[in-house]
FINUMI-720842 format. One record per residue: residue number from 1; x, y, z of N, C-alpha, C in turn. Coordinates in nm, 2 decimals. Atoms other than C-alpha are relative to their C-alpha. Layout:
N
+-----+--------+---------+--------+---------+----------+--------+--------+---------+--------+
|   k | n_east | n_north |   n_up | ca_east | ca_north |  ca_up | c_east | c_north |   c_up |
+-----+--------+---------+--------+---------+----------+--------+--------+---------+--------+
| NUM |      X |       Y |      Z |       X |        Y |      Z |      X |       Y |      Z |
...
+-----+--------+---------+--------+---------+----------+--------+--------+---------+--------+
This chain:
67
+-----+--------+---------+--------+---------+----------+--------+--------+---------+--------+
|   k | n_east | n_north |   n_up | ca_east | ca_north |  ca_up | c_east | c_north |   c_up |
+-----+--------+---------+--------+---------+----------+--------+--------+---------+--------+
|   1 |   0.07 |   -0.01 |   0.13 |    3.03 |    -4.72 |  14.47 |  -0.10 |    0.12 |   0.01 |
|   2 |   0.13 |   -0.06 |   0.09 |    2.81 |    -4.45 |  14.32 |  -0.11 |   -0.02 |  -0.08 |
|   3 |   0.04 |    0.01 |   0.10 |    2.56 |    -4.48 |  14.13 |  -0.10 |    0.11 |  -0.06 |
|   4 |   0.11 |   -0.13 |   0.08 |    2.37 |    -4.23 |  13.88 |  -0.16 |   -0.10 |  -0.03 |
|   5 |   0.15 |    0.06 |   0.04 |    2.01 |    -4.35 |  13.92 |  -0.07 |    0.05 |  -0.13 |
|   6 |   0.04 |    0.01 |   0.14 |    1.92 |    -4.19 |  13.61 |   0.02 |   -0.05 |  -0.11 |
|   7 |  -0.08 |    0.04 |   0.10 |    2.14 |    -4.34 |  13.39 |   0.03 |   -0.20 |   0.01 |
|   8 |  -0.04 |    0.11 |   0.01 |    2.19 |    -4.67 |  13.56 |   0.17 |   -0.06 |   0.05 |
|   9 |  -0.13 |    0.02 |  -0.06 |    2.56 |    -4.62 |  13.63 |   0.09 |    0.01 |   0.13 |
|  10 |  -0.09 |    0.02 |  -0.13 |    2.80 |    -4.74 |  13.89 |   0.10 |    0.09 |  -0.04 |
|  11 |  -0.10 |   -0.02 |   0.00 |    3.10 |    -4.55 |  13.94 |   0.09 |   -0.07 |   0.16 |
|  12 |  -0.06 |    0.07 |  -0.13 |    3.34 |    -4.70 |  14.17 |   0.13 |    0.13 |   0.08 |
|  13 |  -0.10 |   -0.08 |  -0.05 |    3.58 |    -4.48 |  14.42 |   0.02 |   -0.05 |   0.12 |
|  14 |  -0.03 |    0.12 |  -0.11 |    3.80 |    -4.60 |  14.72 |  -0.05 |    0.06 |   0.11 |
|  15 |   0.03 |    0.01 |  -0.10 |    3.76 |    -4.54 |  15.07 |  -0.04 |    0.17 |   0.01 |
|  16 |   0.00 |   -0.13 |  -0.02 |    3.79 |    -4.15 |  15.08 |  -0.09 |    0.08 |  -0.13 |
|  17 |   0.10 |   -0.11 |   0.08 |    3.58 |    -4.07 |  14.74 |  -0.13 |   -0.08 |   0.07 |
|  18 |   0.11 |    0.04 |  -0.07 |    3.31 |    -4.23 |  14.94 |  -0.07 |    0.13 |   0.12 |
|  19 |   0.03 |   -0.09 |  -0.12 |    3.35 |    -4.03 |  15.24 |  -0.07 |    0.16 |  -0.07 |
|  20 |   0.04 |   -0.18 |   0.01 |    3.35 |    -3.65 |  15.05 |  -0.12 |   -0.07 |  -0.04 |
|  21 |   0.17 |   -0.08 |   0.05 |    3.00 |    -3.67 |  14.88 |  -0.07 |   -0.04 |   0.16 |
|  22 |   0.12 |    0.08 |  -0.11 |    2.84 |    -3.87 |  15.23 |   0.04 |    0.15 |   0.12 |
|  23 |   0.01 |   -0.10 |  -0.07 |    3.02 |    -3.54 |  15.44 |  -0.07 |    0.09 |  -0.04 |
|  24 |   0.03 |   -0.17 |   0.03 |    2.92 |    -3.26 |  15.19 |  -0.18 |   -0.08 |   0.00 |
|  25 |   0.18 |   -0.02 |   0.00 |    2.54 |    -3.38 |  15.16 |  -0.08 |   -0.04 |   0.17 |
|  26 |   0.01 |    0.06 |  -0.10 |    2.55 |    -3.45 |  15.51 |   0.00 |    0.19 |   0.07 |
|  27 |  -0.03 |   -0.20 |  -0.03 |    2.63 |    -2.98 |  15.51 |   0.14 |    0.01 |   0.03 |
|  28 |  -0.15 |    0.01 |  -0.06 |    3.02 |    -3.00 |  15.58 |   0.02 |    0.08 |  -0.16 |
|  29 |  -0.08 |   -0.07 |   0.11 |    3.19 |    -2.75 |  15.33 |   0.12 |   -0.06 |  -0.06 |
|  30 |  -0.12 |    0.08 |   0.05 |    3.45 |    -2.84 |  15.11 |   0.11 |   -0.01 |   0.10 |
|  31 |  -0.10 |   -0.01 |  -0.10 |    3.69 |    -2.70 |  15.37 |   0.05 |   -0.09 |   0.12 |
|  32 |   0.02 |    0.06 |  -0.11 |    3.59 |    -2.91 |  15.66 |   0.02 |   -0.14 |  -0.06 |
|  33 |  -0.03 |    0.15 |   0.02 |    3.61 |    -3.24 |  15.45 |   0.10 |   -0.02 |   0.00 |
|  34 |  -0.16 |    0.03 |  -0.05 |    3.95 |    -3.19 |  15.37 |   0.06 |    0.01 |   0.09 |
|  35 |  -0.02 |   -0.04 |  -0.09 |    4.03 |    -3.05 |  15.68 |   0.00 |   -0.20 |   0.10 |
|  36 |   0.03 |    0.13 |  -0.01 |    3.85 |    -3.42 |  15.78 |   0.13 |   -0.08 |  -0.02 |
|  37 |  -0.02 |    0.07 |   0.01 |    4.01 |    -3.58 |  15.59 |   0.22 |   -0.01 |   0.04 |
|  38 |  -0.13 |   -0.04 |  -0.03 |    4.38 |    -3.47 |  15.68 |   0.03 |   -0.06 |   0.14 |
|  39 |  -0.05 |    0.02 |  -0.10 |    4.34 |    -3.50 |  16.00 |   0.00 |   -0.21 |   0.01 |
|  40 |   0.01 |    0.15 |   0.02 |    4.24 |    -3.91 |  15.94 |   0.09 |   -0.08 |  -0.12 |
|  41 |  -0.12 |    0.08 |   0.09 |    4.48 |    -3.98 |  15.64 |   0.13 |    0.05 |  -0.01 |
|  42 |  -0.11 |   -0.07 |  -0.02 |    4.83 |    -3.91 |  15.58 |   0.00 |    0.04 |  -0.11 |
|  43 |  -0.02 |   -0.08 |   0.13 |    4.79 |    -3.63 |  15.35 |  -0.01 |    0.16 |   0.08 |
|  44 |  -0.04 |   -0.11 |  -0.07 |    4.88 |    -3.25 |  15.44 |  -0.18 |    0.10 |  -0.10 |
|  45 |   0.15 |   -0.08 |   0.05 |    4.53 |    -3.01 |  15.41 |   0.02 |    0.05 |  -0.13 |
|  46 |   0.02 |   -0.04 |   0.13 |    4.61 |    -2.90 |  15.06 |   0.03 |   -0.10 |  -0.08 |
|  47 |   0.02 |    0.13 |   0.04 |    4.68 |    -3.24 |  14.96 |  -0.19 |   -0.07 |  -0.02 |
|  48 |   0.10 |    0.03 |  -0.05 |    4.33 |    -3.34 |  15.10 |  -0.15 |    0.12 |  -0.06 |
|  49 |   0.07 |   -0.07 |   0.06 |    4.19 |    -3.02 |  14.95 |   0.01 |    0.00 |  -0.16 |
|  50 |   0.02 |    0.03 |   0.11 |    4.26 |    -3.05 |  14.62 |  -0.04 |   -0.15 |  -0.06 |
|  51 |   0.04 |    0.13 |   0.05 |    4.18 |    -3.41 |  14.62 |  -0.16 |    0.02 |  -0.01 |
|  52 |   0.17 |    0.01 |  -0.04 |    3.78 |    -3.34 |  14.77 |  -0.02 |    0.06 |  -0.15 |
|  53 |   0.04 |   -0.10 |   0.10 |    3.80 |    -3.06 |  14.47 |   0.00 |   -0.04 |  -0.18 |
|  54 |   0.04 |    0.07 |   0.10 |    3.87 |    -3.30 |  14.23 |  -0.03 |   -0.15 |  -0.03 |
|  55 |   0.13 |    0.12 |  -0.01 |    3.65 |    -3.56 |  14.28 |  -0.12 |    0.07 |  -0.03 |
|  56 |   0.10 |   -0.03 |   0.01 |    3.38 |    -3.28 |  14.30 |   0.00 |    0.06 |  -0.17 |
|  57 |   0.02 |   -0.03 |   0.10 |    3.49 |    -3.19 |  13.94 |  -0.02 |   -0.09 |  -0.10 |
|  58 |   0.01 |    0.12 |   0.10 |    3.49 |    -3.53 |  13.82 |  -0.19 |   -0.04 |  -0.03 |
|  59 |   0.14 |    0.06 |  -0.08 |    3.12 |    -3.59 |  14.00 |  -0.07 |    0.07 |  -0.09 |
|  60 |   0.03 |   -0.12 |   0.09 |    3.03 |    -3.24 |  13.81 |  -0.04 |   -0.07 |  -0.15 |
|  61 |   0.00 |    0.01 |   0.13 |    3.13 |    -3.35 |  13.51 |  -0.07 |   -0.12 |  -0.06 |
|  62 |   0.09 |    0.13 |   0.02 |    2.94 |    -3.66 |  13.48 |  -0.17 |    0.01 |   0.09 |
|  63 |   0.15 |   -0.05 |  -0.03 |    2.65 |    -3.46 |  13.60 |  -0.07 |   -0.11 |   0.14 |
|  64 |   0.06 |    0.08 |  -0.16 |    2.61 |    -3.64 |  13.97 |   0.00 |    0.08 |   0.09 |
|  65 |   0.04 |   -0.10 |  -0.05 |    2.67 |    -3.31 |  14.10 |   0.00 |    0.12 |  -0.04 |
|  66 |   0.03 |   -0.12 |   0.08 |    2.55 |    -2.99 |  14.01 |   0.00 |    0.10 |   0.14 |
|  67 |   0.04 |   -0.14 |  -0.13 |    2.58 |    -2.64 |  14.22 |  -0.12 |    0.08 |  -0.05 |
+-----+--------+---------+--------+---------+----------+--------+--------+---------+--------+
């Protein structure tokens, strides 16, 4: 779970949207999560990279992360 402390809201995500934001605010580049996360799920690094990439657009978009 997420939650937007300003707002109040939970978002819920499963095991792996958990992991990317706890790597990247932890300093791990997008690269290296997926990279992460490839080598621990069965999904091929461009699988794994466009997943991290849109999670972080979903996150974006609901203003939980900003660059």
């Amino acid at each position: 779970m997420l939650l937007d402390e300003r707002t109040g809201r939970y978002f819920q995500v499963n095991r792996t949207g958990a992991i990317i934001p706890k790597e990247l605010m932890a300093g791990s580049s997008v690269e290296r999560v997926a990279a992460n996360l490839a080598r621990t799920y069965p999904v091929t690094p461009e699988e794994a990279s466009h997943g991290v990439k849109r999670l972080l657009d979903q996150l974006t978009e609901e203003a939980l992360v900003v660059s």
